[in-house]
C-alpha positions as CSV (number, residue, x, y, z in Angstrom):
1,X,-17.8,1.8,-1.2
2,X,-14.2,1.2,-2.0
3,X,-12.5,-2.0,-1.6
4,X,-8.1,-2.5,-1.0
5,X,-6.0,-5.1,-2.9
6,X,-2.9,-5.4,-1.8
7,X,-0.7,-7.3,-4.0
8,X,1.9,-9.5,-2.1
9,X,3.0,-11.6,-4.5
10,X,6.2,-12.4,-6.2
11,X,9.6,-14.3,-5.8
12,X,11.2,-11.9,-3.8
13,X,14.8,-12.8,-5.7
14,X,16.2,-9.0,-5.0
15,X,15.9,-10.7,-1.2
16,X,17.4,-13.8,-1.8
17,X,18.2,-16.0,0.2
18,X,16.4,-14.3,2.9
19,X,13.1,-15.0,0.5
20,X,13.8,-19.0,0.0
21,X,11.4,-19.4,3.0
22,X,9.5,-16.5,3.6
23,X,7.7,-14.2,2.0
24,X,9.4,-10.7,1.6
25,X,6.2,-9.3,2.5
26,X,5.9,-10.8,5.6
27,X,9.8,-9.6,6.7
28,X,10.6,-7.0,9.6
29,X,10.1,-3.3,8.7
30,X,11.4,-2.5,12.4
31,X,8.8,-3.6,14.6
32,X,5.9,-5.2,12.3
33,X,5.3,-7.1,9.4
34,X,6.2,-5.5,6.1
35,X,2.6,-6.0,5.1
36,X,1.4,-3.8,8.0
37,X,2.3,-0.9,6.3
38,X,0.3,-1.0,2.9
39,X,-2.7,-2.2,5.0
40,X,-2.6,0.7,7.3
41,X,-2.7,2.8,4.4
42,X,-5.8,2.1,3.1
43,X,-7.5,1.9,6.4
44,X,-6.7,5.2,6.6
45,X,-8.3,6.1,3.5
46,X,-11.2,4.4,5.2
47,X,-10.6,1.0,3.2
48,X,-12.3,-2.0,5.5
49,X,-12.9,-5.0,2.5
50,X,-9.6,-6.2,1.8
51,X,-8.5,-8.8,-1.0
52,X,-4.8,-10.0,-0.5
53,X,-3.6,-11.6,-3.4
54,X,0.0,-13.7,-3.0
55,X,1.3,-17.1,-4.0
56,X,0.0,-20.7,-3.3
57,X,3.2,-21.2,-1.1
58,X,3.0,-17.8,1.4
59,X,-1.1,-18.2,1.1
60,X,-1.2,-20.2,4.7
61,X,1.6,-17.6,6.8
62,X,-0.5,-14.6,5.5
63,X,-3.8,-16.4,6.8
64,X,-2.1,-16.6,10.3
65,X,-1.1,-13.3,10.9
66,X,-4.0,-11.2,9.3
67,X,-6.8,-14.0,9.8
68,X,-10.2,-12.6,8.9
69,X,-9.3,-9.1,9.6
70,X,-12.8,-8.9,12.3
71,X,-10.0,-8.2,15.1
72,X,-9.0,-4.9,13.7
73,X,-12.9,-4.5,12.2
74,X,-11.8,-4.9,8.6
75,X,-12.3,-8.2,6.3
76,X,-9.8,-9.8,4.7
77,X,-10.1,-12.2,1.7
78,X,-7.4,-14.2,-0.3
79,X,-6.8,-14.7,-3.9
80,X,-3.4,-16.9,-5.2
81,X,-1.4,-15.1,-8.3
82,X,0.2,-18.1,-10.0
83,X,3.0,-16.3,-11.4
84,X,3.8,-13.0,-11.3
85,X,2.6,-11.7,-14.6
86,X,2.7,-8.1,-13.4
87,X,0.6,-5.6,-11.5
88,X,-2.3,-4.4,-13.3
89,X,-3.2,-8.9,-13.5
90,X,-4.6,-8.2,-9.5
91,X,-7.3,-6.3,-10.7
92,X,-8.2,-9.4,-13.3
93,X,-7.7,-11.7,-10.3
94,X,-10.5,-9.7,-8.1
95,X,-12.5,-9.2,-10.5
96,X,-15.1,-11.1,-8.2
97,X,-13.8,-9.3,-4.8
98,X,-14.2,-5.8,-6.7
99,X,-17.7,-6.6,-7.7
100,X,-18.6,-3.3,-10.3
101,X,-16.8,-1.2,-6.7
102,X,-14.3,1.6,-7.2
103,X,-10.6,0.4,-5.5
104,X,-7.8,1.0,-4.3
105,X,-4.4,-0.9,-5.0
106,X,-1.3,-0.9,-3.1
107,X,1.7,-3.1,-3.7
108,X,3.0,-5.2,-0.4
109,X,6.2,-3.6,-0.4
110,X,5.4,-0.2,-0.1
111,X,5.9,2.2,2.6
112,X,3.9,5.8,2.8
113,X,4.5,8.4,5.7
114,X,4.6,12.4,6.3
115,X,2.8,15.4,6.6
116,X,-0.7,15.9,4.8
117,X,-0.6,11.6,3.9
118,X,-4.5,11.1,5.3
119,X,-6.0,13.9,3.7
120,X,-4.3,13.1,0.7
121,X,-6.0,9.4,0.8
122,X,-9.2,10.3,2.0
123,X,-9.0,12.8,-0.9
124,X,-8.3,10.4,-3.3
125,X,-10.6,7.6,-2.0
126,X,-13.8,10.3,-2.0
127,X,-13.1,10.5,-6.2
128,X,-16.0,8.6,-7.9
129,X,-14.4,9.1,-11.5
130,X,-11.7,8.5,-13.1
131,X,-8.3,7.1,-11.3
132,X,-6.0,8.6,-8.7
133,X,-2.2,7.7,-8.7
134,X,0.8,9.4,-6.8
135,X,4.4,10.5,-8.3
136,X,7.6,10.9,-6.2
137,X,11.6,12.6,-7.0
138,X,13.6,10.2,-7.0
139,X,17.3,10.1,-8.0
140,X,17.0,6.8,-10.4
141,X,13.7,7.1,-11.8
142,X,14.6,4.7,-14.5
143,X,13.9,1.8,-12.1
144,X,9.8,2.8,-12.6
145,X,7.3,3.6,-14.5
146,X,7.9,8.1,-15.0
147,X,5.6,10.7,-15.6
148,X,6.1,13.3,-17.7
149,X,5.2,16.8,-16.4
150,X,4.3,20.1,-18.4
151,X,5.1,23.6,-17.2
152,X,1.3,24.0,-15.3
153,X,2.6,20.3,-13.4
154,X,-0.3,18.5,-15.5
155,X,0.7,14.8,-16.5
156,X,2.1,14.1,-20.0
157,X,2.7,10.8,-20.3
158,X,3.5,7.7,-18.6
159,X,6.5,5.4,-19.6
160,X,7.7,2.6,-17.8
161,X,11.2,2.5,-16.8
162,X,12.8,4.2,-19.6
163,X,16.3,4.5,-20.4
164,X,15.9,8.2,-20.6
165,X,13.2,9.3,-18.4
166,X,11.2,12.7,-19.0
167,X,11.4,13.7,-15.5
168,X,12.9,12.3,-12.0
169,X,9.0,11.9,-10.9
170,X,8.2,7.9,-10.1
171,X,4.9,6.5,-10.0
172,X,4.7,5.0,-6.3
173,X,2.4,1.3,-5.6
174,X,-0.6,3.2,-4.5
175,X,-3.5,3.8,-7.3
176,X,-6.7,4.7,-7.0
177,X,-9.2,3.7,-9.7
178,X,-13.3,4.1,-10.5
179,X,-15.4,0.7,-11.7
180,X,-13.6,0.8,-15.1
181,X,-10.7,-0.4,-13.8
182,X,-11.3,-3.8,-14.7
183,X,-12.6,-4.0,-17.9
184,X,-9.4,-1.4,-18.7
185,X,-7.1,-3.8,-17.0
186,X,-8.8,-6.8,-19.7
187,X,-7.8,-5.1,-22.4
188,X,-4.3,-4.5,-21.5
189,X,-1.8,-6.1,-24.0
190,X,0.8,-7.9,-22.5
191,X,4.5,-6.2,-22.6
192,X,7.7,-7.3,-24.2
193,X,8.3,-9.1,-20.9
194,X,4.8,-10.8,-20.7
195,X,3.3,-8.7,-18.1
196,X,0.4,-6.8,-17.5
197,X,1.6,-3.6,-17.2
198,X,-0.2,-1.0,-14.4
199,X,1.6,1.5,-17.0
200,X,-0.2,0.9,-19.6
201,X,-3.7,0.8,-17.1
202,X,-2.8,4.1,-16.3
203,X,-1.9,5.4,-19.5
204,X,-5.7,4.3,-20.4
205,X,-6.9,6.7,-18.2
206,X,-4.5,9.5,-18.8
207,X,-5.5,9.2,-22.3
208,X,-9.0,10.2,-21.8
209,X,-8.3,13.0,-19.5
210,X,-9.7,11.0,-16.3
211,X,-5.8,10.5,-14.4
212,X,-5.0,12.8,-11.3
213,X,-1.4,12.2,-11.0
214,X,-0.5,14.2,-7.1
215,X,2.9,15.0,-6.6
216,X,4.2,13.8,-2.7
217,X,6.6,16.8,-2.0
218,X,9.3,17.1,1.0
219,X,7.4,16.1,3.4
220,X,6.6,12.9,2.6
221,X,8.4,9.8,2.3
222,X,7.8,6.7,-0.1
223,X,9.9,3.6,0.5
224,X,9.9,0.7,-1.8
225,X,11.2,-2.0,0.4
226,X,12.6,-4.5,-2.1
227,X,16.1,-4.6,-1.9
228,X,18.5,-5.5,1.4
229,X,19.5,-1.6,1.2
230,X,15.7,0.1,1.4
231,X,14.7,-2.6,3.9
232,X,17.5,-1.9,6.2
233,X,16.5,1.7,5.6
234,X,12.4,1.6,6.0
235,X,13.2,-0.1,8.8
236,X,16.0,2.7,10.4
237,X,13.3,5.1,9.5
238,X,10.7,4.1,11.4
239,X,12.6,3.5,14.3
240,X,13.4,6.7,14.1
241,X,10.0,8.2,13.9
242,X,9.0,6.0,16.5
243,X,11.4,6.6,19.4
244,X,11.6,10.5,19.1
245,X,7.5,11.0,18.8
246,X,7.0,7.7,20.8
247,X,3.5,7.1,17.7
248,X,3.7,4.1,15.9
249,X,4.3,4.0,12.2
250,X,1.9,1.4,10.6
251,X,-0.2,0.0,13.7
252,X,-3.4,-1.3,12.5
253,X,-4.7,-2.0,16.2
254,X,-4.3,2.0,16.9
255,X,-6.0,2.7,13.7
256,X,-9.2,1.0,14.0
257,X,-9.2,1.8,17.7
258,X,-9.2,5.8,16.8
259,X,-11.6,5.1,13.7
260,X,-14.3,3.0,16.2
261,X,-14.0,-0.1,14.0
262,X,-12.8,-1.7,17.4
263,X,-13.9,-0.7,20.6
264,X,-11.3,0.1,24.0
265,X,-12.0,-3.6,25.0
266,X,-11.1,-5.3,22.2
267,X,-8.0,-3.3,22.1
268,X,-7.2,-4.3,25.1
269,X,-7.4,-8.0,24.4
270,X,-5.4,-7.6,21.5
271,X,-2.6,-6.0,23.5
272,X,-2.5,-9.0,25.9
273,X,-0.7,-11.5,23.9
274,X,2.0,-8.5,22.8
275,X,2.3,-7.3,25.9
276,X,6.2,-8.7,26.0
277,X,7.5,-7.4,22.9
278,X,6.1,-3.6,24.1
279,X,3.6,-3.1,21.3
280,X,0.9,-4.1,23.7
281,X,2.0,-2.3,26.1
282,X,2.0,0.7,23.6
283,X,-1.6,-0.3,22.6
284,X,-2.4,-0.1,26.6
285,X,-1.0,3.3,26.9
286,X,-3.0,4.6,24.5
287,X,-6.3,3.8,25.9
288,X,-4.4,4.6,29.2
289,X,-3.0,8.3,28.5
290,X,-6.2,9.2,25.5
291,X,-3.6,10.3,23.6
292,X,-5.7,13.1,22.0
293,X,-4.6,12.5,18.2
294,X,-7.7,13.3,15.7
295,X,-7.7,11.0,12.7
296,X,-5.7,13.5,10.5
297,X,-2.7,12.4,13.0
298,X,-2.5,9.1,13.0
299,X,0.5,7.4,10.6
């Protein structure tokens, strides 16, 4: 079975001085936790063992809000990154967690929503070989890592933030890899600015043929929520997906209530202490109105 590691880590300086005290992961995208949303992903991929990896000094605030994970029928575990000596080092520090298991990896300030999104990660997470990662137009694709494209839309290459990218196509924080992952990720030589580049993981995998790069078209929307500017925005947008289809983006109670990790009762309890704010009120409705939403609906 699969396991999640979501990588919450780093300084946060593009947030500073909002980040002095907090972690930037743990910040407002409208009505949750940042954090909310790269979980919710994977659980709907049907990802329930969860490694969180972040710094010694958010390691405590991350315990409080997600606890164990048993009340939304998931597990969480912790793992400190020291510094942040890039992505593809999370898979080194769960090597434990991942235990010889396929994964999943999602970076803490990510944000995924539109049309198609759960079949595209149940897709991905039913792959048994090889790895799975997910390209998106952007307008300054210089900022990541860009695939190159050929005329039949099969992957080139990979290069990380180039100064004259191939294409406007940037790989987003969500990859999907097999058990190889981390004995690929070992072998990774750091880059010119001491990192472990997820680039260069998934150039490893490209180069044997065994990379399914899937294009998110129109309908989708990727937000990396880094900056003042695309926080302001994530958080716009999902207020305004909220309020006209009155569905919450990102709700981890609503999705392991619909996926029977949690049962109408616990739901219920967990709605209680919310109940001010309105998202327990929202997690009442739900059981109240059986909102008839099949799993391929819920974002």
């Amino acid at each position: 079975m699969r396991k999640g590691i979501i990588l919450a880590g780093g300084n946060g300086t593009r947030l500073a001085p909002l980040t002095f005290s907090v972690s930037k992961q743990l910040m407002s995208v409208y009505d949750k936790p940042m954090i909310y949303y790269p979980i919710t992903t994977l659980m709907m991929a049907g990802i329930k063992e969860f490694l969180l990896i972040t710094n010694k000094e958010h390691l405590n605030s991350f315990k409080n809000l997600l606890k164990d994970g048993s009340q939304w029928g998931v597990n969480f575990q912790y793992a400190i990154q020291e510094k942040p000596n890039g992505i593809a080092e999370a898979i080194i520090i769960g090597e434990e967690f991942i235990n010889n298991s396929p994964i999943a990896l999602i970076l803490g300030d990510n944000l995924f929503h539109g049309t198609g999104l759960i079949e595209t990660l149940i897709d991905a997470n039913d792959q048994d070989t090889g790895g799975t990662i997910f390209a998106y137009q952007v307008r300054d694709p210089y900022r990541y890592g860009v695939v190159e494209f050929n005329d039949k839309k099969e992957a080139l290459s990979i290069e990380e933030k180039p100064k004259k990218p191939k294409s406007f196509y940037a790989v987003t924080g969500l990859y999907f890899y097999d058990k190889t992952a981390n004995k690929r990720a070992k072998a990774i030589i750091p880059s010119r600015r001491g990192e472990l580049e997820i680039t260069a993981l998934n150039n490893s995998y490209l180069q044997e043929k065994k990379l399914r790069v899937k294009t998110f078209g129109r309908g989708m929307t990727w937000l990396d929520t880094g900056t003042f500017d695309s926080l302001h925005e994530a958080s716009s947008y999902i207020k305004t997906i909220e309020h006209r289809q009155g569905l919450k983006v990102g709700c981890p109670e609503e999705i392991a209530w619909r996926r029977g990790w949690i049962d109408e009762k616990e739901l219920k309890d967990l709605a209680k202490p919310l109940n001010k704010s309105g998202y327990g009120s929202y997690l009442t409705s739900l059981i109240k109105y059986k909102r008839n939403i099949n799993r391929f609906g819920i974002n």
